[in-house]
N, C-alpha and C positions, 0 to 999 in steps of 0.2 A: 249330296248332302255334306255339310261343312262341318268343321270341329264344334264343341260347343260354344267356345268365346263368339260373343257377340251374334247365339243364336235365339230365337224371338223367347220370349218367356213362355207361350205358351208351349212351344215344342218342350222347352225343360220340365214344362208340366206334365205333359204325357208321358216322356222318360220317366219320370218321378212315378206316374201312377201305374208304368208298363211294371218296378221294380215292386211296389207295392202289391201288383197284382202276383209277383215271382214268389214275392215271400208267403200268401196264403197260399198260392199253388204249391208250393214243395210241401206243406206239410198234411197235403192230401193222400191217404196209404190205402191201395188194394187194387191196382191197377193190375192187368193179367200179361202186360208185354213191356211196362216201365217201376223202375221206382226214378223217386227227385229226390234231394235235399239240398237247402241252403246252404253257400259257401260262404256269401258277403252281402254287405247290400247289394251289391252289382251284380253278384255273379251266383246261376244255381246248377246244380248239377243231376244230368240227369240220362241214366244208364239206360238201352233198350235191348231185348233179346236181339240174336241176329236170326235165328231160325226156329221160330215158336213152334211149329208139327214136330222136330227134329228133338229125338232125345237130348239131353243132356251132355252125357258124355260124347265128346267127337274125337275122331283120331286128328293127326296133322296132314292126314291125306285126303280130311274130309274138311276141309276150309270150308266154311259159309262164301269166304270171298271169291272163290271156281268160278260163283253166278252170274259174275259181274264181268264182260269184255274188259281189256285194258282203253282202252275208248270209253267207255261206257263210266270206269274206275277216275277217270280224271278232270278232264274239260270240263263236264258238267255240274259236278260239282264244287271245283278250289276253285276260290276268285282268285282273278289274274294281280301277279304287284302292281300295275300299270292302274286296276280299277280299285286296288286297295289305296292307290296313295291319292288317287283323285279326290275320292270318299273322308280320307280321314280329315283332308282340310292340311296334315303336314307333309304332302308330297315335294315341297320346296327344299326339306329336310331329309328327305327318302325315307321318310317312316310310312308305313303304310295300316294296319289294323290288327299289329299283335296282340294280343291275350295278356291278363296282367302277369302271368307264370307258363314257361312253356311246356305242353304237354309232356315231355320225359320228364317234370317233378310227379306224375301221379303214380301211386305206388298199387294201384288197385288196378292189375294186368290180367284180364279174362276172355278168354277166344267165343267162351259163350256172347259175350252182350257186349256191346260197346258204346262206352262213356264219352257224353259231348257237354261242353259246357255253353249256357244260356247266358250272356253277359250284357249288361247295359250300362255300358260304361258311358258316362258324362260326359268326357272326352271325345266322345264317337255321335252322342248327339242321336244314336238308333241303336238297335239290337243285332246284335250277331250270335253264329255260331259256332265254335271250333270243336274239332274231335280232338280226343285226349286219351285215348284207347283204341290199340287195335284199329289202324288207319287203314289196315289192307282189306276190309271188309266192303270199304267203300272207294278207296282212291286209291290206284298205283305210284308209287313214290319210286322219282329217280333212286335213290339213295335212302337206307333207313335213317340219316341222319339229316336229310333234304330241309331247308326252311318252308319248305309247303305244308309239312304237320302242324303248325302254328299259322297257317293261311286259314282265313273265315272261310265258312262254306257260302256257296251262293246259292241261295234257297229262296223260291221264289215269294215265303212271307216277309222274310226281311227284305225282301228287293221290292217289297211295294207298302214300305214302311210309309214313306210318305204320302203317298195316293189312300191310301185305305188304313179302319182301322183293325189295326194287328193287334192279337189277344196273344196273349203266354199258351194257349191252348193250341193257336194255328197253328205256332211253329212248332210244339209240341205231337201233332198230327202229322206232320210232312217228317219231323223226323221219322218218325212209326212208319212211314211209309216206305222213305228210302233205306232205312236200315232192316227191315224185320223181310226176311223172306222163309214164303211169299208175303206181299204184303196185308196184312187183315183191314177186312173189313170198315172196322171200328177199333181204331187205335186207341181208345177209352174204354173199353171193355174192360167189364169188372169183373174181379179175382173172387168170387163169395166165399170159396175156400178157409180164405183168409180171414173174413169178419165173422165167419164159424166159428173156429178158431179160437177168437179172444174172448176176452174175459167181459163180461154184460157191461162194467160200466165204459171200457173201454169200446165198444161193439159200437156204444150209442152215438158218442162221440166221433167215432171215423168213419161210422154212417151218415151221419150228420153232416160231417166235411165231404164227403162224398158225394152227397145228395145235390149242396149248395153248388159245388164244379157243376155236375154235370149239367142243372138249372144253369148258369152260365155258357155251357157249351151251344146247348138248346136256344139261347136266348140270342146269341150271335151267330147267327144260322141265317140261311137254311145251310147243310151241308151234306154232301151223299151217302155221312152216317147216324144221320139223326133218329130216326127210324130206330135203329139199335140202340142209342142212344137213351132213348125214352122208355125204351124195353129195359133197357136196365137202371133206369132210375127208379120204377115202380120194382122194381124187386127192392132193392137199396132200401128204398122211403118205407116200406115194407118191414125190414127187416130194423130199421131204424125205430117207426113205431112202438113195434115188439119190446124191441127191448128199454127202450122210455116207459113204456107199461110194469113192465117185470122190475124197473127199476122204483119205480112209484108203489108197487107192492108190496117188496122189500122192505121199505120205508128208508132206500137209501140216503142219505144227508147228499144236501148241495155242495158244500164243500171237497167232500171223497170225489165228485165229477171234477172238483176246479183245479185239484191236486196234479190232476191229467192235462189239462190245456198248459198251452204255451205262448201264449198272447192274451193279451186284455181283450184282443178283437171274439177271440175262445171262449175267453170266459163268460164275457156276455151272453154269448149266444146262448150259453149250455144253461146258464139261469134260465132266461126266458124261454129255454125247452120244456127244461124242469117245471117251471110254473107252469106252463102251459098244460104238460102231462098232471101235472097233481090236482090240475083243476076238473080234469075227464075221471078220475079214479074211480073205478071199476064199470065206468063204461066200453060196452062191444062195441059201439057203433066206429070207434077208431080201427079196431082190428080189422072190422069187416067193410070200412069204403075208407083206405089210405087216401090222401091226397092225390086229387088227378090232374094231370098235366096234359097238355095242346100234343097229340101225335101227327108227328109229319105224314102225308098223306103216300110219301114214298113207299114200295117194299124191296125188302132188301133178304137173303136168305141170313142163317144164323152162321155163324164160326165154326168150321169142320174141325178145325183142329185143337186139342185138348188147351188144357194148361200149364207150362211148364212151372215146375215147384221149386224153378232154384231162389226166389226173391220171399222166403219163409225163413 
């Protein structure tokens, strides 16, 4: 794949709507193994536990990275310079597919999780990944100062950028895979903890964003965690309901909801919840048959391991 100059218009479209899909993804909250947040248009960021069964506190002699062979730590995942400069289109130049800032600008250094940045830079014409945190978890570096920390991963969604389409979720799942040991189940798995937690009008609202991902996950599928998947969107939509109702009792005002969004795309929505909810008002029959959704015919067991509670 070439730089962008003089790449078809369609491909810039799909960049275009891979970044649009970046920006409502980060501001989806209550995931049990990530958070995300937006950097830029191009770029979002987004942290994974490294050992979600494993308490919290670790010593230094208790690395998450032990797991990993030195073999295992490198080859497989840093792209070679050799296939970064082919890729970027300025191999001519020796550039090959740096990150717009190099990983020692992030100031946010945790042995717990490690931070990778999602980027769709125009210039690159496709998606990459870089780590930007805590490198030894996953890849052995000559040198702590090596230029391989700012080498892309090669991750087999963005390596079939072109072939197939790639959602902000795929590669979002491959990370959870290669970074969290062991790896779960369902790298989507929801935190309920969390929408506990907060406060009803806000409950409504990030169950709502909640709801719509994982309706998207489900929807570009199948995938071998769907199954759980669906399992926890009917809790979600559940608990989403609930508090649309308790909010329509109240006699909350629409506005106190739009105080909360952070996009027009938000704001919409949360109207035509509201209406929707104020139009049921004081009927059971919402409580008692939530929206049902298509379950994968897959089974799959549940998550052994608890929840860790550092991302509250």
């Amino acid at each position: 794949m070439m730089a962008s100059e003089g790449a078809p218009a369609v491909d810039k479209k799909r960049l275009q709507n891979f970044m649009n899909d970046m920006l409502k993804v980060s501001c989806v909250k209550g995931f049990k193994y990530f958070v995300m947040h937006i950097r830029s248009r191009e770029e979002m960021i987004c942290s994974i536990i490294n050992e979600p069964s494993v308490p919290i506190l670790l010593s230094a002699n208790n690395s998450p990275s032990n797991s990993f062979s030195a073999q295992e730590k490198r080859s497989p995942l840093i792209m070679s310079r050799k296939q970064q400069k082919r890729l970027s289109g300025y191999g001519f130049i020796n550039v090959g597919l740096p990150p717009a800032s190099p990983s020692g600008s992030e100031e946010d250094e945790n042995d717990d999780y490690t931070m990778f940045l999602l980027a769709a830079y125009s210039r690159y014409n496709s998606p990459y990944v870089w780590i930007r945190t805590n490198h030894s978890h996953l890849v052995k570096l000559a040198t702590p100062d090596s230029p391989e920390k700012d080498y892309p991963l090669l991750l087999k969604t963005t390596s079939q950028w072109v072939e197939k389409d790639v959602k902000v979720w795929h590669i979002l799942a491959e990370l959870v895979h290669i970074c969290c040991t062991p790896s779960p189940p369902n790298p989507f798995a929801v935190d309920f903890d969390y929408f506990d937690s907060l406060h009803l009008s806000e409950r409504a609202l990030a169950s709502g964003a909640m709801v719509r991902f994982l309706q998207q996950v489900l929807a570009s599928g199948p995938h071998p965690y769907d199954r759980k998947v669906h399992s926890d969107l009917l809790k979600v939509a559940q608990r989403h309901f609930l508090a649309m109702m308790h909010l329509v009792e109240e006699e909350v005002k629409v506005p106190e909801l739009l105080s909360l969004c952070h996009s027009q795309g938000q704001q919409q929505r949360a109207v035509e919840q509201f209406q929707v909810q104020a139009a049921h008002t004081g009927s059971q029959a919402l409580l008692a048959q939530p929206p049902q959704f298509h379950a994968p015919s897959t089974q799959q067991s549940q998550p052994s391991w608890p929840m860790a509670q550092r991302w509250q």
